[in-house]
C-alpha positions in Angstrom: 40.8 96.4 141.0 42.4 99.4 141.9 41.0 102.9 143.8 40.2 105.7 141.5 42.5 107.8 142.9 45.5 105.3 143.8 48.4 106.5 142.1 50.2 103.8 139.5 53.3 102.1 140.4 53.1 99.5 137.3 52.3 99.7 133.7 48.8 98.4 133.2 48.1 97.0 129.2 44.6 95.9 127.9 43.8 92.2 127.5 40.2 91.9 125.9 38.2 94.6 127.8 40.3 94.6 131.2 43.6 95.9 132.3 45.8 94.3 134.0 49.9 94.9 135.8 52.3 94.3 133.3 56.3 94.7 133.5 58.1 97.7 131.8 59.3 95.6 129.0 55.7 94.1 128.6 54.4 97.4 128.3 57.0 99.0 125.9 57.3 96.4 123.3 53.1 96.6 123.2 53.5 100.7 122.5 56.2 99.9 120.1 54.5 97.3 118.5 51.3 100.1 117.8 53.5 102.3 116.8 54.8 100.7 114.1 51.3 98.7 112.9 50.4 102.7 112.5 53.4 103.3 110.7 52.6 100.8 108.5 49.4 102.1 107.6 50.8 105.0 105.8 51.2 108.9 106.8 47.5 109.1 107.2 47.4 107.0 110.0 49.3 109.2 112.8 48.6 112.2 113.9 50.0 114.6 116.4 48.5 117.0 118.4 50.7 119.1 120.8 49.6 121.5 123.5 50.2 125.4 124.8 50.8 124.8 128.2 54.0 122.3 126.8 57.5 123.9 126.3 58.7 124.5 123.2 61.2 121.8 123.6 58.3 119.3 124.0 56.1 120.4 121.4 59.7 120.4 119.0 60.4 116.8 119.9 56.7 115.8 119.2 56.5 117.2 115.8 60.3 115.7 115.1 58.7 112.0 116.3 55.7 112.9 114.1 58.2 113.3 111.3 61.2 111.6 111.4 60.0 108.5 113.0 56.2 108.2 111.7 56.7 109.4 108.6 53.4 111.8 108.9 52.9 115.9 108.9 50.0 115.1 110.4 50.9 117.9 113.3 48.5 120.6 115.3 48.9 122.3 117.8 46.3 124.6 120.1 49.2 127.4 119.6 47.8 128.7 115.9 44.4 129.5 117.5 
């Protein structure tokens, strides 16, 4: 198990209720793959929610992934408040 403050060197991934080291192409194929059961689900199932303390550059590319890539408007952000 590792220290609560030890920094990560590895991708960890969820098997059952534990985490465990997996490779980087472990670990990106399992995001990809939950990105695109969400996708699959329809608009309604992604959502997007950006920050303040971002760039504008970041919270740009997040609402263009929301879009262009998810399919959702599904975007907030902290800024309108």
């Amino acid at each position: 198990m590792r220290q609560r403050y030890e920094r990560l060197t590895t991708p960890l991934v969820r098997d059952g209720a534990a985490l465990r080291d997996a490779t980087w192409d472990e670990a990106l194929e399992r995001a990809a793959t939950g990105l695109r059961a969400a996708r699959a689900k329809g608009p309604q199932a992604f959502g997007v929610f950006s920050c303040s303390k971002a760039t504008n550059e970041v919270n740009f590319l997040a609402s263009r992934f929301a879009r262009e890539v998810m399919g959702t408007n599904n975007i907030d952000s902290c800024n309108r408040t």
